[in-house]
PASEBA-1860 file (N, C-alpha, C; in nm, 3 decimals):
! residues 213
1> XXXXXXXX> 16.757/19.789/7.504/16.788/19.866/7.624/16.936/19.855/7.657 ~ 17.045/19.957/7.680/17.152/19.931/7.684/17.189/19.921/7.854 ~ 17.269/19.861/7.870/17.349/19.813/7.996/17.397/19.876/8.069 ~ 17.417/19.963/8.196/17.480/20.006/8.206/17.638/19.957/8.251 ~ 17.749/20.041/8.237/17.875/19.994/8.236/17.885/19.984/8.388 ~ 17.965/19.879/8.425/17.973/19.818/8.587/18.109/19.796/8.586 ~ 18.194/19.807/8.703/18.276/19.764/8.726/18.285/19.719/8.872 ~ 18.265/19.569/8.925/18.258/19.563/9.070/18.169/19.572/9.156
9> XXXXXXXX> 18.056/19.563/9.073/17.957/19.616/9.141/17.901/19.746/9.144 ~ 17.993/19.811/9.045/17.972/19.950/9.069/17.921/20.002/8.937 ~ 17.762/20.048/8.910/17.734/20.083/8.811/17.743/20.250/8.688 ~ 17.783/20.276/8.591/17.818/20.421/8.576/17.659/20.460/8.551 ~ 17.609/20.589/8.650/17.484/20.633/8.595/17.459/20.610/8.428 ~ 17.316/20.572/8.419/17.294/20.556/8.308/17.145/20.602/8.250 ~ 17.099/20.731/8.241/17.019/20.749/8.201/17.004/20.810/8.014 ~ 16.872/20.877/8.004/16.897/20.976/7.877/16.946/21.071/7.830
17> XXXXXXXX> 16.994/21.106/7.980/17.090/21.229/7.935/17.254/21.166/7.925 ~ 17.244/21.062/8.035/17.434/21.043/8.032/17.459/21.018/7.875 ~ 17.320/20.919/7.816/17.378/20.897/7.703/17.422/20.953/7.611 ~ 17.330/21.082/7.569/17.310/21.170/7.501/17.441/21.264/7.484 ~ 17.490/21.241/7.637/17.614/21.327/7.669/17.729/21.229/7.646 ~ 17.735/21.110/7.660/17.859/21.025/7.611/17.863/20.985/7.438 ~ 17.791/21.031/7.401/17.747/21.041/7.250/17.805/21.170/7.176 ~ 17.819/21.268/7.276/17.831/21.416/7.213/17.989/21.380/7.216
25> XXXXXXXX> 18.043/21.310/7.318/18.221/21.282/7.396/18.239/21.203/7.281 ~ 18.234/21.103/7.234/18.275/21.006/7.164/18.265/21.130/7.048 ~ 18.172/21.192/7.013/18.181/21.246/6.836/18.309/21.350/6.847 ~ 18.363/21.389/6.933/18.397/21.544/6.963/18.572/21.541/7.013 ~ 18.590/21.387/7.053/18.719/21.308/7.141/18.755/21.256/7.050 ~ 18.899/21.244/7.048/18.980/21.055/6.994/18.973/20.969/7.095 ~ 18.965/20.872/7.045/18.941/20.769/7.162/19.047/20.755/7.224 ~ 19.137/20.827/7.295/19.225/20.810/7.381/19.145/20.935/7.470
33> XXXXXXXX> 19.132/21.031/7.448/19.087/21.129/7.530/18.907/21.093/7.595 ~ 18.863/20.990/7.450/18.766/20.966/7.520/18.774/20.848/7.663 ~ 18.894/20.800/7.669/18.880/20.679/7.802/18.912/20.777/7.906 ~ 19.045/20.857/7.898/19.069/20.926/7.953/18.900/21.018/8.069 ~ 18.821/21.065/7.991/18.724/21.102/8.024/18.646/21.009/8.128 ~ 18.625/20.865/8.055/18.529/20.769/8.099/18.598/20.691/8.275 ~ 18.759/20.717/8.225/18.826/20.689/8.362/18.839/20.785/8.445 ~ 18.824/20.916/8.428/18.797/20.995/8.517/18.729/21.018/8.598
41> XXXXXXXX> 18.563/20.982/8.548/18.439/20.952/8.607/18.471/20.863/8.690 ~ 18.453/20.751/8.657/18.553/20.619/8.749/18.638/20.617/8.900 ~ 18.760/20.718/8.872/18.836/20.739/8.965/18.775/20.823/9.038 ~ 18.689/20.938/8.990/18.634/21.009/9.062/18.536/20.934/9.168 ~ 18.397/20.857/9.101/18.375/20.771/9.202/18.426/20.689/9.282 ~ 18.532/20.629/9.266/18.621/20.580/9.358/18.686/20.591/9.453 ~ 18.726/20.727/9.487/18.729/20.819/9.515/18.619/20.907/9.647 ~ 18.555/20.907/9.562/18.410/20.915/9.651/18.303/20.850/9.759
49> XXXXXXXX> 18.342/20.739/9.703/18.315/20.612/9.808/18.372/20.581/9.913 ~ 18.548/20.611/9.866/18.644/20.577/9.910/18.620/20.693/10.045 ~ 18.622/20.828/10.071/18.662/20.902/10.118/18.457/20.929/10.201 ~ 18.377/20.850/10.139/18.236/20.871/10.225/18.152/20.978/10.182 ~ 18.201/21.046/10.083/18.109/21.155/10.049/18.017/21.168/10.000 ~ 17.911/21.236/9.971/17.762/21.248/9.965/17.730/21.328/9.823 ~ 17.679/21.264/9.697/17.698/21.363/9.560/17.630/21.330/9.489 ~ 17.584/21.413/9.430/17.537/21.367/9.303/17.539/21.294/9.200
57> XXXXXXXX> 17.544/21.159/9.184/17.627/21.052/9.096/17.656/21.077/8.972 ~ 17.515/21.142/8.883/17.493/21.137/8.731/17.493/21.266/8.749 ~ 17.512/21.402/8.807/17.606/21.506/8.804/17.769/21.503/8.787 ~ 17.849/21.401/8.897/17.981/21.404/8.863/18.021/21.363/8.763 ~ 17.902/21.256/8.698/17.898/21.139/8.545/17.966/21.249/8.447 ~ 17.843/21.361/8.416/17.838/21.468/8.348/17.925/21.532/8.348 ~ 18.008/21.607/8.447/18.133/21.691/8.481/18.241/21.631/8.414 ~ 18.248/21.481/8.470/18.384/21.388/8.447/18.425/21.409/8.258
65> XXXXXXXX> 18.295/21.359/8.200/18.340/21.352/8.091/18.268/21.465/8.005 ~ 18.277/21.549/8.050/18.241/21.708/7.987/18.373/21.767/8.008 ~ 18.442/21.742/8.099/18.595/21.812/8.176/18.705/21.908/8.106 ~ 18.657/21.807/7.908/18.798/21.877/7.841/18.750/21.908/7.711 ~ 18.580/21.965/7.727/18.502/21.974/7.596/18.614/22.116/7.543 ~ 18.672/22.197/7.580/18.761/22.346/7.541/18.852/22.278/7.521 ~ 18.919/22.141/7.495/19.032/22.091/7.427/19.008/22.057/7.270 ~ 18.905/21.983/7.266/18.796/22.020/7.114/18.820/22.117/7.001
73> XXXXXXXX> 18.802/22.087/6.861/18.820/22.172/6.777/18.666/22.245/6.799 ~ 18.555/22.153/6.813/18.441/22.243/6.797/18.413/22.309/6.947 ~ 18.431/22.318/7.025/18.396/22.402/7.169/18.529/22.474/7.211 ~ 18.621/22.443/7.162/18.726/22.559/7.204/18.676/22.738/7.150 ~ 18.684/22.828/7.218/18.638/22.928/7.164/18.769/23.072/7.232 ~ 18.758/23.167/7.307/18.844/23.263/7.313/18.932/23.246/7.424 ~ 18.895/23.135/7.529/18.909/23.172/7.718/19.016/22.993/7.694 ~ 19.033/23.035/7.846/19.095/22.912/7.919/19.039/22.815/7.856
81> XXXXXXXX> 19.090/22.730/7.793/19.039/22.562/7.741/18.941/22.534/7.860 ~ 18.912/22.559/7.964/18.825/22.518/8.147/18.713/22.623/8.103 ~ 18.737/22.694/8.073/18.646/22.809/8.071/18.545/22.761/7.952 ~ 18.593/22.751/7.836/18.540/22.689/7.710/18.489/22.559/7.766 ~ 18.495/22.482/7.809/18.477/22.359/7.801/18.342/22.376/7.866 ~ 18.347/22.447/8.003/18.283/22.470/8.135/18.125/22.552/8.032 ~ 18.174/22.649/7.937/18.052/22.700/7.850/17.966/22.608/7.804 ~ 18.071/22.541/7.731/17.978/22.447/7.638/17.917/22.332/7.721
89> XXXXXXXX> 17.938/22.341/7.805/17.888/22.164/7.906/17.780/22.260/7.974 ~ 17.786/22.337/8.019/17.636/22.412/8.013/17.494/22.478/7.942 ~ 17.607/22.520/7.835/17.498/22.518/7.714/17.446/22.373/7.708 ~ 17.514/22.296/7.636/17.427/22.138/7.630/17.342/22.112/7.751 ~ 17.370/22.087/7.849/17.294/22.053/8.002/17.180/22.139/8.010 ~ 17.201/22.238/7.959/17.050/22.358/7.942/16.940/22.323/7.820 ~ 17.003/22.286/7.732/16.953/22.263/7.608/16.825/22.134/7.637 ~ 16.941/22.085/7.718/16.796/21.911/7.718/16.772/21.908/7.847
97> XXXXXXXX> 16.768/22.077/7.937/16.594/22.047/8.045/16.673/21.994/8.180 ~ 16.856/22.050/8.195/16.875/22.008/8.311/16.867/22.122/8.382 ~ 16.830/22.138/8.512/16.838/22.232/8.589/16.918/22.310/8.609 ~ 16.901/22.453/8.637/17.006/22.533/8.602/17.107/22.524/8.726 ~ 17.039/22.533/8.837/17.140/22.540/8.925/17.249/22.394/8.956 ~ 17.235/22.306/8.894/17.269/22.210/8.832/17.372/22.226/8.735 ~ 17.329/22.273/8.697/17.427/22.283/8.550/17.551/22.422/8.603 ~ 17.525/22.476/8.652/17.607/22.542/8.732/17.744/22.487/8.815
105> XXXXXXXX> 17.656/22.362/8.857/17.740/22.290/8.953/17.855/22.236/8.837 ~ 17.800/22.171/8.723/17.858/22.157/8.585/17.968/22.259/8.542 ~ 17.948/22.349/8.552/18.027/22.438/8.487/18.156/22.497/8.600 ~ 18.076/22.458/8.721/18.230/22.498/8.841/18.313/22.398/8.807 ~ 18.258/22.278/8.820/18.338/22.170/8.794/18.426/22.184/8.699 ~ 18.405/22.199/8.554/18.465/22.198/8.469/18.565/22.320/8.492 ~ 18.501/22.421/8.479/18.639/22.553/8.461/18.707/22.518/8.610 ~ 18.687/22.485/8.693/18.810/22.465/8.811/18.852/22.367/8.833
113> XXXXXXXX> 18.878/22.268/8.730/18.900/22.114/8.756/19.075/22.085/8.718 ~ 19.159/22.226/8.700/19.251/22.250/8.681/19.365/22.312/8.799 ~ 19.261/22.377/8.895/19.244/22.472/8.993/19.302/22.385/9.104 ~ 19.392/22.318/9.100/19.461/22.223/9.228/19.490/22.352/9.346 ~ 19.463/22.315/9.489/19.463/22.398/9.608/19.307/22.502/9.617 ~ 19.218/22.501/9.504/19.130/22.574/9.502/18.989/22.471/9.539 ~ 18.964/22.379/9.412/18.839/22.321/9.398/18.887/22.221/9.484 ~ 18.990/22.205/9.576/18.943/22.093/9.643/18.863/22.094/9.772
121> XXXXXXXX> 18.831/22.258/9.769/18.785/22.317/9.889/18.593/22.318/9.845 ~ 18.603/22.288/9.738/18.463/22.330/9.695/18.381/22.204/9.757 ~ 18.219/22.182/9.704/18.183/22.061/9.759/18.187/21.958/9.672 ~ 18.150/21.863/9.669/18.199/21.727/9.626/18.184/21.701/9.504 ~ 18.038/21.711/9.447/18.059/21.771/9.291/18.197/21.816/9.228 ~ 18.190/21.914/9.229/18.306/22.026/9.179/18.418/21.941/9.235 ~ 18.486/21.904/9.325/18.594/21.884/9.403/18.638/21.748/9.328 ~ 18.546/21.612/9.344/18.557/21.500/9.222/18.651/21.556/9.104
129> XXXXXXXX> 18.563/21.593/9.042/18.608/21.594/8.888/18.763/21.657/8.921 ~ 18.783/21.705/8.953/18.965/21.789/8.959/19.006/21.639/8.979 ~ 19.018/21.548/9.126/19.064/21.444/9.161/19.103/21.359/9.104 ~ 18.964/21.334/8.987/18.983/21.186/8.939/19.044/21.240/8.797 ~ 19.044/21.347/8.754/19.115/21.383/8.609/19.297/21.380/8.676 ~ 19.327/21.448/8.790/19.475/21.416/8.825/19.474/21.274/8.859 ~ 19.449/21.190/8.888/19.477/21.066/8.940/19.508/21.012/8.780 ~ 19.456/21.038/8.703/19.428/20.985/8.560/19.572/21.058/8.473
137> XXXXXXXX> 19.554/21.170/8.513/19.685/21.259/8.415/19.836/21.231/8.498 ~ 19.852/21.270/8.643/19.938/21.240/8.750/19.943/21.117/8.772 ~ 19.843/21.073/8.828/19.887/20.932/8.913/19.843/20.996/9.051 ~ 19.807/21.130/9.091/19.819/21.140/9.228/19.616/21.039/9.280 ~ 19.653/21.046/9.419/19.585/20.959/9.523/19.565/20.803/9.473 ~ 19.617/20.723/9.406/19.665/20.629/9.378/19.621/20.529/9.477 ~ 19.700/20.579/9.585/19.710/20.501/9.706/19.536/20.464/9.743 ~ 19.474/20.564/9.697/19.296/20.540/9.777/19.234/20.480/9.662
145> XXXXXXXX> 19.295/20.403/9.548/19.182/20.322/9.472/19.270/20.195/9.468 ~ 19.187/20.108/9.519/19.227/19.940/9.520/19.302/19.937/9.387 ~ 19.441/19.792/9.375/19.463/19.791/9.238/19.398/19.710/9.168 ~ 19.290/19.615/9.241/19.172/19.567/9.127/19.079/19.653/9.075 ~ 19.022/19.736/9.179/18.968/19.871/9.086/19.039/19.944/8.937 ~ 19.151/19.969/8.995/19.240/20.022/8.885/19.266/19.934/8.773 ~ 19.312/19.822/8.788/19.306/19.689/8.645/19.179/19.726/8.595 ~ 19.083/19.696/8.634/18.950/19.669/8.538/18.917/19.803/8.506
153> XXXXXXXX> 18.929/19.911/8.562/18.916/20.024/8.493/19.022/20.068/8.358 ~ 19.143/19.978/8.403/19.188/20.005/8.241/19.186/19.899/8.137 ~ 19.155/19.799/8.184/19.094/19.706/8.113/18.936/19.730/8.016 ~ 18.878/19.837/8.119/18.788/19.843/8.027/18.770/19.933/7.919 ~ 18.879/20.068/7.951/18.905/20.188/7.897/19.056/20.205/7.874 ~ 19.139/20.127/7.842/19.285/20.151/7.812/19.336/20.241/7.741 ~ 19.454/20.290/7.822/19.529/20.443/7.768/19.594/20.449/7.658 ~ 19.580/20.347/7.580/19.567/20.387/7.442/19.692/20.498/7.401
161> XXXXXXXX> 19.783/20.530/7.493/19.864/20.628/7.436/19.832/20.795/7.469 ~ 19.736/20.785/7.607/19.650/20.910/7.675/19.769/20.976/7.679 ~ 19.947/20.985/7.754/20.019/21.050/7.785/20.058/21.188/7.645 ~ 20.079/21.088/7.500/20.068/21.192/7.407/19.965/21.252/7.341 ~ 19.866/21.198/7.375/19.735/21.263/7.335/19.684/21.363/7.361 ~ 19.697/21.374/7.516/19.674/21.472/7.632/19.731/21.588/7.582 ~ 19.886/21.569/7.577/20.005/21.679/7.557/19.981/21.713/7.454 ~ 19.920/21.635/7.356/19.908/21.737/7.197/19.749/21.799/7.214
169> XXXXXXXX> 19.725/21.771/7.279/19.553/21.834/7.284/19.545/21.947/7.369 ~ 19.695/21.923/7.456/19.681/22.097/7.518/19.757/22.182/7.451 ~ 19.879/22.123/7.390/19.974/22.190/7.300/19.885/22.295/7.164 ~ 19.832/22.215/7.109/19.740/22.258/7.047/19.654/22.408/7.090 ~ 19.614/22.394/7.179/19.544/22.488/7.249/19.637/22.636/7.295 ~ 19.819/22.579/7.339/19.867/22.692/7.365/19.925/22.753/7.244 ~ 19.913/22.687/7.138/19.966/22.732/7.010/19.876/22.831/7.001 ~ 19.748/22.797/6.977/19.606/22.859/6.904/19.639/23.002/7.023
177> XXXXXXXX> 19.611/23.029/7.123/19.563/23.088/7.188/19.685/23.124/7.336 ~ 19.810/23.134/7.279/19.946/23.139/7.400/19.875/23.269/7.535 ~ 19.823/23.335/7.492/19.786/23.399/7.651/19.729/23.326/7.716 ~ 19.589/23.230/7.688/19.527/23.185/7.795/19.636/23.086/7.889 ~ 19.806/23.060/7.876/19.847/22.964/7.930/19.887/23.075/8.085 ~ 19.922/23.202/8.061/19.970/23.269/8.131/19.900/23.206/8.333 ~ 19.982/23.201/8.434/19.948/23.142/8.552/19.877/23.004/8.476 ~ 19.879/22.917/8.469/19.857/22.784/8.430/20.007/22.703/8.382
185> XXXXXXXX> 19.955/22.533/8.442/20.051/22.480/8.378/20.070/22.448/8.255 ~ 19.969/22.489/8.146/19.988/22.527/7.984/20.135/22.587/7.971 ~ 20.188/22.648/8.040/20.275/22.714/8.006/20.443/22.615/8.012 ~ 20.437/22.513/8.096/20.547/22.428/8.060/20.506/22.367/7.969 ~ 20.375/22.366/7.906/20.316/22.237/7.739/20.403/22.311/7.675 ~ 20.398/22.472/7.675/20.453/22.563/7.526/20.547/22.612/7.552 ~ 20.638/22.531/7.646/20.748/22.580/7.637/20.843/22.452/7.566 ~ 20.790/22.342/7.607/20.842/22.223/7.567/20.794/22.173/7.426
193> XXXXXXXX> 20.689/22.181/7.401/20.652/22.113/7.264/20.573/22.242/7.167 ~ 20.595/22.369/7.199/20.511/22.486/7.093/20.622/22.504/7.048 ~ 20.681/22.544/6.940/20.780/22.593/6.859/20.736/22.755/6.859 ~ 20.840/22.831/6.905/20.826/22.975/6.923/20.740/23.042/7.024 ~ 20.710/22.938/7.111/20.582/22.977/7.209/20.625/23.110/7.276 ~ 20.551/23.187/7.300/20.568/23.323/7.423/20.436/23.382/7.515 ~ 20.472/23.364/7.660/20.395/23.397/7.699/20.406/23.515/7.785 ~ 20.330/23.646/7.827/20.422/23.723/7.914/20.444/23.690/8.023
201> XXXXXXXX> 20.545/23.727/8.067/20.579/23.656/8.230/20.533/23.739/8.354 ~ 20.490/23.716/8.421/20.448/23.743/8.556/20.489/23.902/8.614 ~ 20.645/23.815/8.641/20.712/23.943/8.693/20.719/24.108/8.584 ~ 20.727/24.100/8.469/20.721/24.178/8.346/20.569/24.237/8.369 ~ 20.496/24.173/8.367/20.359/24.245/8.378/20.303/24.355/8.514 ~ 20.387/24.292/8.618/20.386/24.393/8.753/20.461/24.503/8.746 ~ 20.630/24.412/8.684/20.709/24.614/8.630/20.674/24.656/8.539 ~ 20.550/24.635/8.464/20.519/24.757/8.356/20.400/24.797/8.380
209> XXXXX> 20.343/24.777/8.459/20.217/24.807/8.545/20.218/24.986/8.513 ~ 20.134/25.050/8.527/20.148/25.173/8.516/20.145/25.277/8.564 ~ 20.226/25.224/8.744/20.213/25.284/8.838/20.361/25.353/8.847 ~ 20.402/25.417/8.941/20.508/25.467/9.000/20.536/25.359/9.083 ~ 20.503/25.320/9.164/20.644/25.165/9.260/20.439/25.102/9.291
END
């Protein structure tokens, strides 16, 4: 019978599906993207406690480390890396008998967990997962997780070198696919590390619009 992972008292849901689903993360991740994931969950609950909110535990479990399945060679497909990711973490969640409207909640999470000023408006589900993936990528809300929380969470999942991992795992993505960066911050990844990157720009797309003014 396996254990579940604790930090503090604080246990990570642990049923047949988390497993099933931290099984699919580990085959599909390098293990830098996979802590990245596992500390997301983490901060997210932390987060959550921290601030009193009311959620689904082994829903946000699921979101947290489903978050960057469209960074993946095998689930990346035509859309936003969020969008892809957000597909495939629903397909799976459907597959093994989770509820749909559930899995829904799954899939907001994921495709808007990028969506800073948007999903933080959503409910707590959805709103988590954005939080604890910036606290993890940024550093932002920092201030609301104890720094013994924070030690043993990287003690137990260390970043391993997450800062270039991250950047080549989105780089990657704006190479493959340079429109989906357009309005996203993909677009400073491929400007800095894509060789020849182009994306159309904003203003260009309104003056060629195909109106008269």
């Amino acid at each position: 019978m396996n254990t579940p992972v604790t930090i503090q008292g604080i246990s990570a849901p642990d049923t047949e599906l988390t497993r099933k689903a931290a099984a699919l993360v580990a085959r599909v991740h390098n293990q830098p993207m996979q802590h990245h994931l596992h500390r997301t969950w983490w901060f997210a609950e932390f987060l959550g406690r921290k601030r009193g909110l009311q959620y689904d535990r082994e829903l946000v479990y699921l979101a947290s480390i489903f978050h960057d399945l469209g960074l993946t060679e095998e689930f990346a497909a035509e859309g936003r890396f969020e969008v892809d990711g957000a597909d495939a973490a629903s397909h799976f969640l459907k597959q093994h008998g989770y509820q749909d409207a559930k899995a829904e909640m799954v899939w907001d999470a994921v495709a808007l967990h990028s969506s800073v000023g948007i999903v933080e408006r959503k409910r707590p589900e959805i709103a988590l997962i954005s939080l604890g993936a910036h606290v993890d990528v940024f550093g932002l809300h920092l201030d609301e997780i104890t720094p013994s929380l924070l030690d043993d969470t990287l003690a137990l999942y260390p970043r391993l070198g997450m800062k270039k991992a991250f950047t080549e795992a989105v780089a990657e993505v704006v190479h493959k696919k340079p429109h989906t960066a357009l309005g996203t911050g993909l677009v400073d990844v491929g400007k800095r590390h894509v060789h020849g990157f182009h994306c159309p720009n904003v203003c260009d797309l309104i003056e060629d619009a195909p109106f008269d003014s």
